[in-house]
N, C-alpha and C positions, 0 to 999 in steps of 0.2 A: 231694568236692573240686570246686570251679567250674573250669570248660573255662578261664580265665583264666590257671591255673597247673598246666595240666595234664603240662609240662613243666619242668624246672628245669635250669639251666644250672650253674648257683651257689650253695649256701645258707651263709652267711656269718654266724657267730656272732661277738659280741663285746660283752666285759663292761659292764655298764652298772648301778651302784647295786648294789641286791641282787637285780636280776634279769640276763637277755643280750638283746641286740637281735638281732633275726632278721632278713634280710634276703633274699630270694628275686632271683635275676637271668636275665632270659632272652634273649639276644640282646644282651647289652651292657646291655639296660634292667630297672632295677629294676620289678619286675612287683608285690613284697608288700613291707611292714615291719610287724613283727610283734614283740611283747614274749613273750619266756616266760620263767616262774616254773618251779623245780622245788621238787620233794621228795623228802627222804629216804624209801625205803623198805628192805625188807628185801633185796630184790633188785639194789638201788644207786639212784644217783639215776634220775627217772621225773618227766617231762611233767607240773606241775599246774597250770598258768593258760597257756594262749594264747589273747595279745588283737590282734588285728589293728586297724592305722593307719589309720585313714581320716581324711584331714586332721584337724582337733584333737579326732575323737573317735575311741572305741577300740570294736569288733566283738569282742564274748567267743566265742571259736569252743573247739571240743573239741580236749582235748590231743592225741588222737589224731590231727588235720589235722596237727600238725607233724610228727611219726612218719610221716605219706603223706608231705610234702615232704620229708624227708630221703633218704628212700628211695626217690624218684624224682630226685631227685638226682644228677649228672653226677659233681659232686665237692661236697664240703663243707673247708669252711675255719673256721678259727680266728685271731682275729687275734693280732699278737703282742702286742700292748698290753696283755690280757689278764694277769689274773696267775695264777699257779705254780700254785694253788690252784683257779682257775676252768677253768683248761683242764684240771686233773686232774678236777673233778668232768664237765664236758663230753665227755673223753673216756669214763670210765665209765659215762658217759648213753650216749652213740653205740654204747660197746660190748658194752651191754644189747641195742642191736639190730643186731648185727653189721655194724655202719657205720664206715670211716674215717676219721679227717680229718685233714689240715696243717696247719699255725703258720703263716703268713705274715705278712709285716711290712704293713700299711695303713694309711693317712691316719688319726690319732685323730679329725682334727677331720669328715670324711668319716663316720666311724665313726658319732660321737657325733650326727651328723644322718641315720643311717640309709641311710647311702651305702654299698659296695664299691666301695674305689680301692686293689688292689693296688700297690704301691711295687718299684722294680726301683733299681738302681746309677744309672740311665739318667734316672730318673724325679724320683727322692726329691729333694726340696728343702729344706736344713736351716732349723729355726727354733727358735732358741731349741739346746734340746738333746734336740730330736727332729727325724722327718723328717714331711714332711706331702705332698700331692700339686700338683702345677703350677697345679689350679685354685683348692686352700683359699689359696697361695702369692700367687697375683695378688690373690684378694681382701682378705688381709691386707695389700697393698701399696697395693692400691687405696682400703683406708682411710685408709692412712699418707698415698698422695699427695691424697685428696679434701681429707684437715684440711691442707695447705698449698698447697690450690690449683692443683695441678700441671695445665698443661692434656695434648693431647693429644700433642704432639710430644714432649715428656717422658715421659708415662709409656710410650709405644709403646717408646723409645729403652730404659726401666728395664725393663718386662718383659722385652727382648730377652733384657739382660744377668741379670735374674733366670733363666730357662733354660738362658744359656748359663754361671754360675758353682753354679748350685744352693746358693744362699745366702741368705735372705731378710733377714739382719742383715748382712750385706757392704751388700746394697743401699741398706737403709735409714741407714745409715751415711753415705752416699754427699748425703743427704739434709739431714745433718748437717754439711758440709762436712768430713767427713774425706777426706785424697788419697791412693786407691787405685789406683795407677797403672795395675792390670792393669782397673781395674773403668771410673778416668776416661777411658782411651785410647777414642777414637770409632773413630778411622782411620789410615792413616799414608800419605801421598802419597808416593810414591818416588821420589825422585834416579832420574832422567830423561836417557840420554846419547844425543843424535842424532849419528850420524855426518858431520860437514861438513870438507872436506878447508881446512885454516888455510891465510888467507894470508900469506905471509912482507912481515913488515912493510918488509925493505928492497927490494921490489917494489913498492911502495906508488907512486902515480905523482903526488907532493903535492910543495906544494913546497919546496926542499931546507932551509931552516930547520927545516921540523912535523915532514919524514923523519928529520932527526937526532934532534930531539924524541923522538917514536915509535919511533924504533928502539932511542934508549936506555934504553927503559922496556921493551919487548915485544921478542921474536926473533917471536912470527907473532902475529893477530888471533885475539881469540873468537869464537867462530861465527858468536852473532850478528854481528859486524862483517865477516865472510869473508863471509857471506851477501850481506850489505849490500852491498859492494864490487864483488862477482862480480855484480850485478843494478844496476850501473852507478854508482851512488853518487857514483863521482869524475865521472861526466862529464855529472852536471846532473841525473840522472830524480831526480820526486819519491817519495819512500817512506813505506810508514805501516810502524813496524816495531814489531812486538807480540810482543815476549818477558817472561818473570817478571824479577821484582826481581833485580838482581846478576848480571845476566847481561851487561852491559856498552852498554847501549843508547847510554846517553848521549854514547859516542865515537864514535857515528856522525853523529850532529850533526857533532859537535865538527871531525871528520876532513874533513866537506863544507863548514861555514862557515869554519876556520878557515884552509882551505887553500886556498880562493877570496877572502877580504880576505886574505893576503897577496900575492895574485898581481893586487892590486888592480880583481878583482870582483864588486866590492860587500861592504859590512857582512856582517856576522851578528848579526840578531835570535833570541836565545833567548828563550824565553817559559816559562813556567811559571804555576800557579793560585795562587800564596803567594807572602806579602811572605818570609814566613821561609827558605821554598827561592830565593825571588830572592837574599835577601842571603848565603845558602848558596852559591849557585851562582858569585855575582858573587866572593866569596874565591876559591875555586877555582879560577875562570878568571886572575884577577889571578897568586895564585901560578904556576902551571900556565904559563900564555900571556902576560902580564904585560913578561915581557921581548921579545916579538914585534909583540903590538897592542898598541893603547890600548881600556883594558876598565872601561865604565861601566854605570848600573845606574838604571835607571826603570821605580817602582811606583807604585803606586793613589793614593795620598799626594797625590801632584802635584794631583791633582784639587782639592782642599782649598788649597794653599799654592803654583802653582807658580811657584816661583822659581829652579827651572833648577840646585837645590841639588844634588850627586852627580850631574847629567847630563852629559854632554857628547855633542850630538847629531850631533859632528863622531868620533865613537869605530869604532874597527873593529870591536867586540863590545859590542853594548846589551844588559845583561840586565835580564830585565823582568816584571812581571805583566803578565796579560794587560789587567787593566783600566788600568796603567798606558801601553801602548804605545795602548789602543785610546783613549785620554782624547786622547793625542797628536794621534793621528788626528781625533777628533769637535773638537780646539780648532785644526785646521789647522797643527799645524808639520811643518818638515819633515823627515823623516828619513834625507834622503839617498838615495843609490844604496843600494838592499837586495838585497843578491847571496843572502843563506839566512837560511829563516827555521826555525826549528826550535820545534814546538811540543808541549810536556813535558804530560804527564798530559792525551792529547790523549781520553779515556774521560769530560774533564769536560764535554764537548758532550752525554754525558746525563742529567745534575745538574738537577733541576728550576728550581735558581733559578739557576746559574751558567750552563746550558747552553747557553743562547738569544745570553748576550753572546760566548761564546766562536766560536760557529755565528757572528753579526755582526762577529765581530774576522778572521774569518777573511776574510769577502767582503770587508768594508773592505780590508783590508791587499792583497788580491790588488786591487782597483782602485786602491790607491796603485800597484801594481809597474808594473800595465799603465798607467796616466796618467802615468807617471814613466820609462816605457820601464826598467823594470828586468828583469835576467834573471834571472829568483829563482827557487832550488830549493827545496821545499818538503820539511819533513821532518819526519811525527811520530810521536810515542815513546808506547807505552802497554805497563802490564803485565799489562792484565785488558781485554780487549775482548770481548761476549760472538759479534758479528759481523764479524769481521776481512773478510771479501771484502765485506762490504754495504759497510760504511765504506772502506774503500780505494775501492772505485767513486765512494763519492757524492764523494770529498774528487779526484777523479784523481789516484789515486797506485798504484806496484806494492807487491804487500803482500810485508811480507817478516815471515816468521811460525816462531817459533824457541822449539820445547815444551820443550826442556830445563830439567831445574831441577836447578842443580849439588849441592844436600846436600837429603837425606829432611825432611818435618816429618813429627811425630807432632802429631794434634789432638789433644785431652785434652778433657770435657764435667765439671763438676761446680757442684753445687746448693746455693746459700748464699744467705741472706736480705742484706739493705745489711748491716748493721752485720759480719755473718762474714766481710763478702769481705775487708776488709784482714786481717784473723787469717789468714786465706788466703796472699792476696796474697803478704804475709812471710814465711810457708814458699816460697813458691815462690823469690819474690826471695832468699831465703840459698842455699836447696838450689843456685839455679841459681851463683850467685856463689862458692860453695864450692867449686865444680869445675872442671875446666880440659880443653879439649878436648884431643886429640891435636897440635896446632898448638901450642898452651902458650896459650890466652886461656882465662881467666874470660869461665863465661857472664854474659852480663848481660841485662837485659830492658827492654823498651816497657809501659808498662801504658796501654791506650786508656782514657780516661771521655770521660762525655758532656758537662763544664761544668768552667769554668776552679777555679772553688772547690774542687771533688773533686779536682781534681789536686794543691791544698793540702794538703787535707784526708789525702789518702790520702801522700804527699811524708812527712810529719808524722811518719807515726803509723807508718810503715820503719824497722825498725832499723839494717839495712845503708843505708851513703850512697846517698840517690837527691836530685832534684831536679825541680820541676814544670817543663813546658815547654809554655806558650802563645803563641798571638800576644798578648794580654796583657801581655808582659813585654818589656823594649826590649831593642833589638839586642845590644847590649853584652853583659846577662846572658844572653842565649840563644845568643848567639857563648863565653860560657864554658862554659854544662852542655855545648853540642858538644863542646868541646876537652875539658873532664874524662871525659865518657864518653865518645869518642876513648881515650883516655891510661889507662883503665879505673881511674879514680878515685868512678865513680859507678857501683852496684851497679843503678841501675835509673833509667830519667826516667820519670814520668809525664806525657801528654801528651793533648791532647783529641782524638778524634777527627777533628775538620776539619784537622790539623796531620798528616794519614797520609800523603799522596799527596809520594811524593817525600824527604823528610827524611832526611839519611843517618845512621841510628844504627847501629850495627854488632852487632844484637843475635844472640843466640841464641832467645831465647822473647820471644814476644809473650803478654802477658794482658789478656782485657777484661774490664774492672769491668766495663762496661754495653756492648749492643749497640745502642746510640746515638749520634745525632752530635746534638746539643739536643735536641730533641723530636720528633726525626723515626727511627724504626726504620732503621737500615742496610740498605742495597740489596745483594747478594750480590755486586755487585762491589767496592763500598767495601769490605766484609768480607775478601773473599780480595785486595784492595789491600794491606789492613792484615795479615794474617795470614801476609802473602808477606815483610813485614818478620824473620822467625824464620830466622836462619840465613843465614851468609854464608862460601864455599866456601873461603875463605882464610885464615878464621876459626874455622870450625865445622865439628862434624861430622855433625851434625844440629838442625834449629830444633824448637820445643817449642811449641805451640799453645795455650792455658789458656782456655775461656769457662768465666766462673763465671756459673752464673745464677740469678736471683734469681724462685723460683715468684711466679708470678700480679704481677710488677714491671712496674711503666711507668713512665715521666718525667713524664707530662702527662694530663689528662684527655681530650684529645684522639685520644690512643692506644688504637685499638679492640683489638689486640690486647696480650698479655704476653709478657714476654721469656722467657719458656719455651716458648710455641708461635712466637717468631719463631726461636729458637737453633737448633731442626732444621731449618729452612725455611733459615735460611743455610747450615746445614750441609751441606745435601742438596742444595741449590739449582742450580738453573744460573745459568749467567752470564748475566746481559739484555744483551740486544742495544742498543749508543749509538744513539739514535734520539732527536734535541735536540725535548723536548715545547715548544708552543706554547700558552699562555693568551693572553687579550684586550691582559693589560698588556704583554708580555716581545711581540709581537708588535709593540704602536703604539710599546714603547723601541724593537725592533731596525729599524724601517722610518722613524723620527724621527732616529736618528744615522745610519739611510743618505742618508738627505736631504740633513741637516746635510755628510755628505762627498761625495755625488755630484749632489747636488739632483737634475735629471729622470732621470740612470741610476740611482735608487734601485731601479726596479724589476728593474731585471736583476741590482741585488746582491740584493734578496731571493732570486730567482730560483734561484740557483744555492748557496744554503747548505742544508743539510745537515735541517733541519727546514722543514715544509712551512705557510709565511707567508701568511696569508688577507689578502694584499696591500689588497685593497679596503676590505674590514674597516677594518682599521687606518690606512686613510687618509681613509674618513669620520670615525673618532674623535678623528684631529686634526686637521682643521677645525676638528670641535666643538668640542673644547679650546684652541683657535687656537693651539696649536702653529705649523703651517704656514700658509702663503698660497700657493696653487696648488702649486708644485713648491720653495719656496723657506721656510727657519724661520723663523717671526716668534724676535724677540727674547727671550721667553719660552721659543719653543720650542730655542732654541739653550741657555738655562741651562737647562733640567731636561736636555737630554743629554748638555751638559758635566760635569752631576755626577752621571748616572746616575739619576734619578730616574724612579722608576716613577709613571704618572697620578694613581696613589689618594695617593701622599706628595706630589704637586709640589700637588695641592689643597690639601692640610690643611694646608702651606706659608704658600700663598698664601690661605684665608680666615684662620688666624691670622695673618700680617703688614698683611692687610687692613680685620682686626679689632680690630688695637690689641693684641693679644696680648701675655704677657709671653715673651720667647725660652724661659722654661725651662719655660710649660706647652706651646709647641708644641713643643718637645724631646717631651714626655710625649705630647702627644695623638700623635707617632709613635712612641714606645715601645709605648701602647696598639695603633695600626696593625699592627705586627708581632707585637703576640701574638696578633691575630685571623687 
């Protein structure tokens, strides 16, 4: 016998053809595999071929060697796979030479490559309609997910849950888009209650018109708004106030602008990033406030046609996009005494392409207040900010910061190619529509996509009522999907992802077809913006989170990664930190409309905004482009920033109109611009 297996831990039989496989273990490590043949004698069965493995050839050694192993031997085993038959002629071999052994249940497919992987209640992982061990399990999974591409965040997330249900056809299942609730459940964020002592609304110190208001709606305030209040609110501090969806933000604004233009000081500018939460907002406030102020409404539009259509700049409440108040601004009108400005989905200063103007709308507007001697309270609203104290500092404002989230979401993760997910989809939308919370509402649901066509497309193909909802579609019909899904006459809207921030749907579950907004991967905070939509505390009793994701999917060739290694990445993710990024262009627009409003204090408006302006930079560039003349815009440079134009569009503008161009290939050759 060689000093190699001078010891035996383990020797492990199990049937194989018309002979058994031998297996020798020592220390946990297989040390021999080894073939033995018997035969019949007159004594019982007896040793007649042992051939020992050595990678793909075989070492004929004397039957006797096995007879030493056996009998050096700690324990000897049998497996159970074996049949009725083999383990009675095995035992009568062993007890030819007064040797024992046990049955025990082990991995066949272990087995059948010469392994020992005992199986315990703890261990075995069913498949098919046997059990096998955790590592044959993964690599059977690990073929399933190679042939559809699954990357890493996937499969790490499927082996988890392989372990932890001991089911390898549950999993693969899962892969199939069947909805396993116990298998699609990721995680469940819990209903969150901080204790904050309510202020009683008729101590409210506003004035006596808004108090009547307010007190006959509420007997005390929601936290967030007691927080707000108690950290001076009524008496002018500015605030960045960062709580989840439905927690009541928006009436803190409301309570500080509304109740300074009645006591006639100064307007209130609401702001928001959408024409569709403008014209949202603007209803609202008319119902709402309507019989107190005059309540008007200026968006981006204006930019294109303004002829003062729906404005009234003499109004006690402007509600407005940003690029519409800020066009305002870069075409000189005037807006009057601005007593509060309240700025909504204030998380879009770190938007790559929207960041920079919002960062610019913000300095401009504070050099209107100070040039105009206004005494303007400042006030803004976010529900996902990854750095609440950075941002409060850089903006001066006190933070006022409120984790509560009044009802639990459950995430749910599950794996479906394009064409499965509306099959999907439809289960969810009925299951969720069939039910009714504790309140008495049908749930109803948000489905995000990433392009206005899929919101058709998947609209379409519901059984239950739903309805597509873009900026795409005019006022009119997106003021009726509100009011039917409102009135829960619509079992679901579908809606693009750039339409998240803000939009009041009353759902219970959110789902996303796709973790996109066009062609750009979602940032963890747009995600948990969108996913904060599930569930509403007066409505629901829990929100329901649904990503269906599509292995190895992207939108664009441009997307280095798939939507199965971005889905854990959001999921797991932290929140990034608002930090307004600066490229060459979004730097020479936001230092060109400062000019345009402050001409020589441009510099001190860059100065003081929130991303960090390579002022010099950007003012050799427009020279060069002769934008400006010393501290003052040439005429040129006053229209690319009256209509927002970035350097690289106001060129191909200007050599197609220079070039005789026809309008609809320089329409094109800026189509092309943006898909590069």
């Amino acid at each position: 016998m060689s000093q190699q297996v001078a010891r035996v831990d383990t020797l492990f039989l199990h049937e194989r053809h018309k002979h058994y496989s031998v297996v020798v273990e020592r220390d946990g490590e297989r040390v021999l595999h080894a073939v033995l043949e018997l035969k019949e004698t007159s004594a019982g069965p007896r040793p007649a071929r042992f051939r020992v493995q050595k990678g793909s050839t075989e070492d004929l050694r004397s039957p006797d060697q096995f007879v030493e192993l056996a009998r050096r031997a700690e324990r000897i085993r049998i497996s159970e796979q074996t049949s009725v038959e083999a383990r009675e002629e095995l035992r009568a071999l062993l007890d030819g030479f007064q040797l024992e052994a046990k049955v025990v249940r082990t991995c066949r497919y272990c087995a059948g490559a010469g392994r020992y992987s005992p199986l315990t209640s703890r261990t075995a992982i069913r498949a098919d309609d046997e059990y096998i061990c955790p590592d044959c399990a993964k690599r059977e999974l690990e073929r399933e997910l190679h042939y559809r591409n699954l990357r890493s965040g996937a499969r790490d997330r499927l082996e988890e849950l392989l372990l932890e249900v001991g089911d390898l056809e549950r999993i693969v299942n899962l892969l199939q888009g069947r909805l396993d609730p116990e298998l699609t459940k990721f995680d469940e964020i819990s209903a969150t209650v901080e204790e904050v002592d309510p202020v009683p609304t008729d101590s409210l110190d506003v004035h006596p018109e808004l108090k009547s208001l307010v007190t006959g709606q509420f007997d005390t305030l929601l936290p967030v708004q007691s927080l707000a209040v108690e950290n001076d609110l009524l008496d002018g501090r500015d605030q960045l106030v960062v709580s989840a969806t439905a927690t009541g933000k928006t009436l803190v604004g409301e309570l500080a602008g509304i109740d300074r233009a009645l006591k006639g000081e100064g307007k209130l500018l609401f702001l928001v990033p959408l024409v569709a939460l403008a014209n949202q907002k603007h209803e609202q406030f008319e119902e709402k406030y309507g019989h107190l102020v005059d309540v008007t409404i200026r968006v981006g539009a204006s930019r294109i046609r303004d002829d003062g259509a729906r404005f009234d700049p003499n109004a006690d409440v402007v509600v407005g996009t940003y690029e519409g108040i800020d066009h305002a601004l870069r075409t000189g009108r005037d807006l009057g005494d601005v007593g509060t400005v309240v700025i909504d989905e204030v998380h879009t200063l770190g938007e790559q392409e929207r960041g920079h103007r919002l960062d610019g709308l913000i300095s401009r507007l504070k050099h209107y207040a100070e040039t105009n001697d206004c005494d303007t309270q400042w006030i803004y609203l976010s529900a996902t900010v990854g750095n609440p104290r950075q941002l409060a500092a850089g903006l001066e404002a006190t933070l006022i910061e409120f984790e509560e989230r009044p009802v639990p979401i459950e995430r749910h993760v599950t794996f479906a190619d394009g064409p499965e997910k509306v099959d999907i989809e439809n289960k969810l939308v009925k299951r969720a529509f069939d039910a009714k919370s504790s309140k008495g509402y049908r749930g109803q649901t948000i489905i995000f996509t990433n392009s206005r066509r899929r919101c058709h497309e998947i609209s379409r193909r519901l059984q239950y009522d739903s309805a597509p909802y873009h900026a795409g579609l005019d006022y009119g019909r997106r003021k009726k999907v509100e009011r039917m899904f409102a009135n829960q006459d619509l079992a679901a809207v579908v809606t693009t992802a750039a339409l998240a921030a803000g939009v009041d749907f009353p759902a219970s579950q959110v789902v996303f077809d796709s973790l996109a907004m066009g062609i750009e991967w979602l940032s963890v905070q747009e995600f948990h913006q969108m996913l904060g939509r599930a569930g509403r505390p007066d409505y629901h009793d829990t929100g329901t989170v649904y990503v269906l994701v599509e292995p190895d999917g992207s939108y664009h060739n441009s997307m280095e990664r798939t939507e199965d290694e971005v889905a854990f990445t959001l999921l797991k993710g932290e929140m990034e930190p608002v930090a307004t990024p600066y490229d060459e262009g979004a730097a020479v627009e936001e230092t060109l409309a400062n000019i345009v409003v402050a001409g020589r204090g441009a510099k001190r408006l860059n100065d003081r905004m929130i991303g960090e302006v390579p002022t010099k930079h950007a003012l050799g560039k427009l020279l060069q482009y002769d934008f400006i003349e010393g501290t003052r815009p040439t005429r040129l440079g006053r229209v690319v920033s009256r209509h927002f134009l970035s350097p690289r569009r106001a060129f191909v503008m200007l050599e197609g109109i220079r070039a005789g161009d026809d309008p609809y290939d320089i329409v094109a050759a800026l189509e092309l611009l943006e898909e590069e």
